[in-house]
C-alpha positions as CSV (number, residue, x, y, z in Angstrom):
1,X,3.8,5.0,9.1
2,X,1.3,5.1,11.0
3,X,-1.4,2.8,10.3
4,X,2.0,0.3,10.4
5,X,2.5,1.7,14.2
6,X,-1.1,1.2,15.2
7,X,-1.3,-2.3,13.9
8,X,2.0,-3.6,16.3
9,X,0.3,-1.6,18.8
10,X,-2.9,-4.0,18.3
11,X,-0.7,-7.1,18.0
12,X,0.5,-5.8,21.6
13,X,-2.7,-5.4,23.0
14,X,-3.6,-8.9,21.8
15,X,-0.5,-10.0,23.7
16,X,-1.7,-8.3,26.9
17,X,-5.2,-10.1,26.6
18,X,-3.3,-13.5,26.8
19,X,-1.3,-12.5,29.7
20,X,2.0,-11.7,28.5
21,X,3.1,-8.7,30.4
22,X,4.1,-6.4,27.6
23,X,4.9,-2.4,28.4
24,X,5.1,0.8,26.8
25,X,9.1,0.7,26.7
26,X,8.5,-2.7,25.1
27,X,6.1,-1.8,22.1
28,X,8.8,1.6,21.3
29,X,11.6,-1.7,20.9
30,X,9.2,-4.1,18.8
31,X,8.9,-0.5,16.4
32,X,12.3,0.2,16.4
33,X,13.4,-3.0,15.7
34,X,11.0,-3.3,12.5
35,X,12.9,0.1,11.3
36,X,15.9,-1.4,10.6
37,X,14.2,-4.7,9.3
38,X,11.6,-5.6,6.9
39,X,8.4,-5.8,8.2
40,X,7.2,-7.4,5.0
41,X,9.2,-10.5,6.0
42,X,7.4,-12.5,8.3
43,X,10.8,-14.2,9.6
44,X,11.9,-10.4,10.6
45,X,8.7,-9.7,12.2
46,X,8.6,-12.6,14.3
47,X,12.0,-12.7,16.2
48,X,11.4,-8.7,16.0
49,X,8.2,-9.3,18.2
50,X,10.2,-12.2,19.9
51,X,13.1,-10.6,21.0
52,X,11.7,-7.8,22.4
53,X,8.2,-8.8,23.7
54,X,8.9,-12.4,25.4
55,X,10.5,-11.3,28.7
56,X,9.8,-15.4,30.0
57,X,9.9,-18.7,28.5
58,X,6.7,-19.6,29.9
59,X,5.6,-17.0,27.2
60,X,6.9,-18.3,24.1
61,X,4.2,-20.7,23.2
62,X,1.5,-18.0,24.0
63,X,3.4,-15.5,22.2
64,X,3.7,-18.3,18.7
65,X,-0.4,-18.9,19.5
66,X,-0.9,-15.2,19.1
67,X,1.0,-14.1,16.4
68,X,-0.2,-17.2,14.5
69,X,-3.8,-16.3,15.1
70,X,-3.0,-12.3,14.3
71,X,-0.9,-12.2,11.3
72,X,-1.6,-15.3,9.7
73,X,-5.5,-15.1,10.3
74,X,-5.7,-18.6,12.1
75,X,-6.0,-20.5,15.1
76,X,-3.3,-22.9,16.5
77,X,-3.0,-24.8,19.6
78,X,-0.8,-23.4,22.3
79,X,2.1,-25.7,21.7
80,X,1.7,-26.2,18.4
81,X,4.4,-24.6,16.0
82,X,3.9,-21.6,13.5
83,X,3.8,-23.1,10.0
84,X,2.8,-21.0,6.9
85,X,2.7,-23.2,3.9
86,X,3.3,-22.0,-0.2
87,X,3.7,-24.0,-3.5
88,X,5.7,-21.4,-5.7
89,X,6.6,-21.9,-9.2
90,X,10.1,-23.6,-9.5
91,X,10.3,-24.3,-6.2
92,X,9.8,-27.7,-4.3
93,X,5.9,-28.6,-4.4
94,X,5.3,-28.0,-0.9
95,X,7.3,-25.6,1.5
96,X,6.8,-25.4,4.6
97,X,8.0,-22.2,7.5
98,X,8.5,-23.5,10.8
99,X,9.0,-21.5,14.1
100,X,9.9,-23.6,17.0
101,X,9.3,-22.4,20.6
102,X,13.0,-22.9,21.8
103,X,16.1,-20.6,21.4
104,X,17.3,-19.2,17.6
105,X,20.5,-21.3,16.0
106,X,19.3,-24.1,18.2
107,X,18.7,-26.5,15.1
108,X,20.4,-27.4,11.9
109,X,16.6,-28.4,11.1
110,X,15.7,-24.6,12.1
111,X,17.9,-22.4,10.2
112,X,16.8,-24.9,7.0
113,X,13.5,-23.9,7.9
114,X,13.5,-20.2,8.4
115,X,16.1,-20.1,5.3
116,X,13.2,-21.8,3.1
117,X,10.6,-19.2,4.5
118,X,13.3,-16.1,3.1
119,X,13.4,-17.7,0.2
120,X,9.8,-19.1,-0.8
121,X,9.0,-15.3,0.3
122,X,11.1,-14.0,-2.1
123,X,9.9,-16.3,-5.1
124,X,6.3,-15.3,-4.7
125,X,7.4,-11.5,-4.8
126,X,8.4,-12.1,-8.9
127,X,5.5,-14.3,-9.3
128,X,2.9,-13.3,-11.6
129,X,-0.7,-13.1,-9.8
130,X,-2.1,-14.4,-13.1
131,X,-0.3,-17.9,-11.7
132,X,-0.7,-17.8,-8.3
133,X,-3.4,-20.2,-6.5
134,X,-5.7,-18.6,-4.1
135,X,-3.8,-19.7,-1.0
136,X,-0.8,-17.6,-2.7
137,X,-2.7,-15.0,-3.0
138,X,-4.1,-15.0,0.3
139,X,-0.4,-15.2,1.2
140,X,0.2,-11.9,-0.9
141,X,-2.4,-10.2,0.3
142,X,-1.1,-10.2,4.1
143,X,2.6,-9.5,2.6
144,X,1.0,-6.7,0.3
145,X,-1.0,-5.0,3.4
146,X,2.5,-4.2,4.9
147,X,3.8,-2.0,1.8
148,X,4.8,1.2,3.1
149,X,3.3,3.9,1.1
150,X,4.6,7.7,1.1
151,X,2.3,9.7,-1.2
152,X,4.4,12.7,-2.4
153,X,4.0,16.0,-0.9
154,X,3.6,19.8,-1.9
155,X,4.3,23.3,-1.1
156,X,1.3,25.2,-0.5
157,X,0.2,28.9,-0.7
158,X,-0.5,28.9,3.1
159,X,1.9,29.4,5.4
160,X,2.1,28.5,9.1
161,X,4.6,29.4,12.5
162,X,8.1,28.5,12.2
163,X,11.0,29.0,14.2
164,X,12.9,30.2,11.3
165,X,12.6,30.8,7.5
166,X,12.9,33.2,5.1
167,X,9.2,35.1,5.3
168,X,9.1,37.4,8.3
169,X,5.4,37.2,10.3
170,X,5.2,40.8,10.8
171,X,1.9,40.8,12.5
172,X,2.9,38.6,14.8
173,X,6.4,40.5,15.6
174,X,4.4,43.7,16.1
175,X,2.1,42.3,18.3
176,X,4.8,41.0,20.0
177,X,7.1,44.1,20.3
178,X,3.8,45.7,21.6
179,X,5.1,44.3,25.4
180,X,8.2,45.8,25.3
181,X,7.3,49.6,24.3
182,X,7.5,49.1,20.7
183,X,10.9,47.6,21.0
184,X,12.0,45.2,18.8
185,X,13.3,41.8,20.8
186,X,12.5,38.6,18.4
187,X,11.7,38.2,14.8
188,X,8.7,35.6,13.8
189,X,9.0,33.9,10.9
190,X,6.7,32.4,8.8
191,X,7.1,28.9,6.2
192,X,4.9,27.5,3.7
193,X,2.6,24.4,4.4
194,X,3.8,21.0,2.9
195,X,0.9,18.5,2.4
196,X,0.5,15.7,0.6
197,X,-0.8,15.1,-2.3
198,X,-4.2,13.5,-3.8
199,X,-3.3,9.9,-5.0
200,X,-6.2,8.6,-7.8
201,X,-6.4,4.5,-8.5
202,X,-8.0,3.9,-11.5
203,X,-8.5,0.1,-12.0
204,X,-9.3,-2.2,-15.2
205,X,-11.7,-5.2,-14.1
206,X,-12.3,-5.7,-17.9
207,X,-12.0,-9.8,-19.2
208,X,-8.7,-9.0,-20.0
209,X,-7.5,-8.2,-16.5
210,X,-9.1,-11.1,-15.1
211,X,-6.0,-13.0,-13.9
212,X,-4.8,-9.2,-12.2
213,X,-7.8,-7.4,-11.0
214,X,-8.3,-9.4,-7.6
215,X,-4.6,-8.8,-6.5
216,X,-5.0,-4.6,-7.9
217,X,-7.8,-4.3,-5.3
218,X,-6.1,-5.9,-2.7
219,X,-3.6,-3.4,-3.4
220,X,-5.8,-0.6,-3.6
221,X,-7.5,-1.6,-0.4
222,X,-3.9,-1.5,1.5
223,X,-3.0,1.8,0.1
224,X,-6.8,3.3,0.6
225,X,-5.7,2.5,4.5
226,X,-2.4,3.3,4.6
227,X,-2.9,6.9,3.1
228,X,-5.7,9.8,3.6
229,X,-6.2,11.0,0.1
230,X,-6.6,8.2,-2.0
231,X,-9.7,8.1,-3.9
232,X,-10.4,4.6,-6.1
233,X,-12.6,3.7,-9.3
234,X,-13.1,0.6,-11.4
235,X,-13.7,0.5,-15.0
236,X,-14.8,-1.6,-17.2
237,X,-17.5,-0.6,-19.9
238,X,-18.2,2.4,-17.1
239,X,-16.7,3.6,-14.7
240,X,-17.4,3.0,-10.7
241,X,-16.2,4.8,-7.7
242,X,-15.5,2.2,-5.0
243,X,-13.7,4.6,-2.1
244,X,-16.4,3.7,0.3
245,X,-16.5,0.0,-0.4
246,X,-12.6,-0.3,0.5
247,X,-13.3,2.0,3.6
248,X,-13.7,-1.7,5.6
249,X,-10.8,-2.9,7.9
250,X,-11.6,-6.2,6.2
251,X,-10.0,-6.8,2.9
252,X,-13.0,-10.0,1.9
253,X,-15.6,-7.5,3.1
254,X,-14.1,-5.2,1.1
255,X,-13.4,-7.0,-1.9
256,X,-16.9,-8.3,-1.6
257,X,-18.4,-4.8,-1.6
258,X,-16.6,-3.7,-4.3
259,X,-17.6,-6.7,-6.5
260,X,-21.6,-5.2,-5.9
261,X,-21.3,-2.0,-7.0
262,X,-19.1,-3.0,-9.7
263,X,-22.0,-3.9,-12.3
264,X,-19.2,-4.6,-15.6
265,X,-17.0,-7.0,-14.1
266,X,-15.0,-9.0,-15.9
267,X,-16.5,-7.9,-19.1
268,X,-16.0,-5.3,-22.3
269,X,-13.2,-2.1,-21.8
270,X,-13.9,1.1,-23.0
271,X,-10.7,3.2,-21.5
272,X,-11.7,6.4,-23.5
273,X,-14.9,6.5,-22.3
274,X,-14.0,5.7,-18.5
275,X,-11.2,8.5,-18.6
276,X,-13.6,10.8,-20.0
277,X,-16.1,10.1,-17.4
278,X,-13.7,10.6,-14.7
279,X,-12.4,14.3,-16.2
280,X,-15.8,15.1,-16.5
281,X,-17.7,14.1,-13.2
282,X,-14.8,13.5,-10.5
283,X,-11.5,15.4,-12.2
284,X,-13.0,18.8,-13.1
285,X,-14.6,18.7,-9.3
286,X,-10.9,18.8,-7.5
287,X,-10.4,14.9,-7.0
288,X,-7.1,14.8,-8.9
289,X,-6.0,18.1,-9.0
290,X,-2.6,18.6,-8.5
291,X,-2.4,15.3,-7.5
292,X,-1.4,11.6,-9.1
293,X,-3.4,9.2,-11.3
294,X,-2.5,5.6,-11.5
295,X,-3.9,3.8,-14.2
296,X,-3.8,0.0,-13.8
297,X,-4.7,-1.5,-17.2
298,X,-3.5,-3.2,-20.2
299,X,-4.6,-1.1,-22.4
300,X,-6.8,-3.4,-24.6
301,X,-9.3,-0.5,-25.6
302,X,-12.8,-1.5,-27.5
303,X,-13.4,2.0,-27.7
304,X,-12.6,5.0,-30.3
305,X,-9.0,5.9,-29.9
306,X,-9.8,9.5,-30.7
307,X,-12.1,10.2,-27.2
308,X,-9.2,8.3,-25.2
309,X,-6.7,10.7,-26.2
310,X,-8.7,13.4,-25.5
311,X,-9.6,12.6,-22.5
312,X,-6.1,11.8,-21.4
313,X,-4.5,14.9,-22.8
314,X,-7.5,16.6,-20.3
315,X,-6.6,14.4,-17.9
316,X,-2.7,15.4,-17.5
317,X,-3.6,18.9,-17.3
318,X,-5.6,18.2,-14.3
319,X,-3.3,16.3,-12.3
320,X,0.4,16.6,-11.9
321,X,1.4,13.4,-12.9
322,X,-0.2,9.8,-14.8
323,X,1.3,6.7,-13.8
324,X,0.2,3.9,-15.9
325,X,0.7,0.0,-14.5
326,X,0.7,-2.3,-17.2
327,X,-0.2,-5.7,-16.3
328,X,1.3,-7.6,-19.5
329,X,4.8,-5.6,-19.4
330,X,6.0,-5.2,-23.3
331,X,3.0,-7.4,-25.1
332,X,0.0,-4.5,-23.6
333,X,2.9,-1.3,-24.6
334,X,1.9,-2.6,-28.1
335,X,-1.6,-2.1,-28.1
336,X,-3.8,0.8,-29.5
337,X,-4.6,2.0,-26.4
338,X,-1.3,1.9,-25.0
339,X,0.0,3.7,-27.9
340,X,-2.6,6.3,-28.2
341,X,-2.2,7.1,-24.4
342,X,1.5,6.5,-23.7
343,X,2.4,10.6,-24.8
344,X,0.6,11.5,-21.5
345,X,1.9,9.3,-19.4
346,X,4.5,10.4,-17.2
347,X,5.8,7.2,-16.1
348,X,4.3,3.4,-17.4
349,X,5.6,0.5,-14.7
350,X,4.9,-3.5,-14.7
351,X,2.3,-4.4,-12.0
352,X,1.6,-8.2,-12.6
353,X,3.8,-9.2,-9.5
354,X,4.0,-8.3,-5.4
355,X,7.7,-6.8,-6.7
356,X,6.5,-4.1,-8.9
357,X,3.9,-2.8,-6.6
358,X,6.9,-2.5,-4.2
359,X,8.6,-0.6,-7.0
360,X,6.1,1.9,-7.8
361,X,5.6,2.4,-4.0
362,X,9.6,3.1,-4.0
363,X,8.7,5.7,-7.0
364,X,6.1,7.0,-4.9
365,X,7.3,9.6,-2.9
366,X,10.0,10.6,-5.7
367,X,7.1,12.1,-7.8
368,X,6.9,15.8,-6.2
């Protein structure tokens, strides 16, 4: 991925600023290494960057100084240790992640430590956002930034060179044969282009969605940078494109931005008539065409039922496919709207935890 690429590349750089004498060769290892690991992990990441950016021990505590400042968004003293504290649900009431600056398997005290990290990690992935504090969430958000997202692709019309294929390039053959008399030496072959395709967030910010909304458009923001198409709207009583808000590299900025032009927050829902508005100004214009809509709501409509199925029977002949994230799992799939729009739907997911955003990313790519 390569927004995922360009941010070790920057954590690099950062390293070269405090000294630390970090090469090319080295940053190729710290990627590799995150391949076969799980860059979400913050345990992985660090001994990732460890073992193949610390050449010296002189550079261990510079190296835990930067990496706290860059990933965790805070400043630490030079030999102080890298500590990133959570309170989840069923868990101990505080836990605490502690990287030492000496050797792995060192300390009994240690591998408790880095264990308890795994594992605190792990709870806050099936933890609701409606019960997470805002430190949790803050903890999310840097966990949710490093989602790797593949939007599906498509065959085009167009075709480009290829070194083999099944459509001959005759114009280029001729052309070719031209320098040898006429005569016939190589074929050129032709194959069709394979792009991806448009990916549409369309978020609730009604009351309902209250306890959700904040963690969608932290999600939203990740996605809008970690893919090219991705065009996002917010509805509540209207609906409000907010594509250039989330364009910031900040995700408060962002968030903040948002919240301005979005005039309806936290108030009244009117699906139907956000749906419609979408078809009618932004759908019909080429933003979702041929491409997928993912509609984050609980589908607690105030509006007539009639105009929302319309508009979403519109709305799945634009696009190729609807994916619908329901916040409250089984209790929204009962609602009116939920029932009125669940025929066009293509595929309706969970999305009140970090785990079910990492399930529809998996899905992602399968939706071709």
């Amino acid at each position: 991925m390569p927004e995922f690429v360009r941010l070790l590349v920057d954590f690099s750089r950062e390293l070269r600023t405090e000294g630390l004498a970090v090469g090319t060769g080295d940053v190729q290892a710290f990627c590799g290494a995150l391949a076969t690991l799980d860059p979400a992990d913050l345990v992985d990441l660090y001994w990732a960057g460890r073992t193949t950016l610390v050449n010296r021990r002189d550079d261990l505590a510079p190296y835990d100084e930067v990496f706290h400042r860059f990933f965790l968004g805070a400043a630490a003293p030079p030999a102080a240790l890298l500590e990133l504290k959570a309170t989840p649900a069923g868990a101990v009431a505080e836990s605490t992640f502690v990287v030492p600056a000496t050797e792995p398997g060192t300390s009994e005290t240690e591998e408790a430590s880095l264990g308890l990290l795994a594992s605190t990690v792990d709870v806050m992935r099936h933890r609701s956002f409606a019960e997470c504090t805002d430190d949790e969430l803050a903890l999310l958000r840097r966990i949710m930034a490093r989602i790797r997202l593949t939007p599906p692709r498509r065959v085009t019309r167009r075709t480009r060179p290829a070194t083999s294929g099944r459509a001959l390039d005759m114009r280029r053959t001729v052309r070719r044969s031209m320098r040898t008399h006429g005569e016939l030496v190589s074929l050129y072959w032709r194959r069709r282009r394979v792009r991806p395709r448009p990916l549409v967030l369309v978020l609730d910010v009604s009351g309902s969605m209250a306890d959700y909304s904040r963690a969608l458009l932290q999600f939203a923001h990740s996605t809008r940078r970690a893919a090219r198409r991705v065009e996002v709207f917010c509805f509540g009583t209207r609906l409000t494109c907010i594509t250039r808000a989330l364009r910031t590299r900040s995700p408060d900025e962002a968030l903040r931005q948002a919240a301005l032009a979005v005039i309806d927050w936290e108030g009244g829902t009117r699906i139907g008539a956000s749906v419609d508005a979408f078809v009618r100004r932004w759908g019909r214009r080429g933003v979702c065409r041929g491409g997928i809509v993912v509609i984050c709501s609980d589908g607690l409509d105030r509006g007539d039922p009639s105009l929302l199925e319309k508009s979403m029977a519109r709305l799945s002949r634009l696009c190729h496919q609807v994916v619908w994230l329901n916040p409250h799992g089984s209790s929204g799939a009962r609602s009116v709207g939920m029932m009125v729009a669940e025929p066009y739907v293509d595929h309706v997911l969970s999305g009140h935890d970090l785990a079910s955003l990492e399930d529809f990313a998996a899905l992602l790519p399968t939706l071709s």
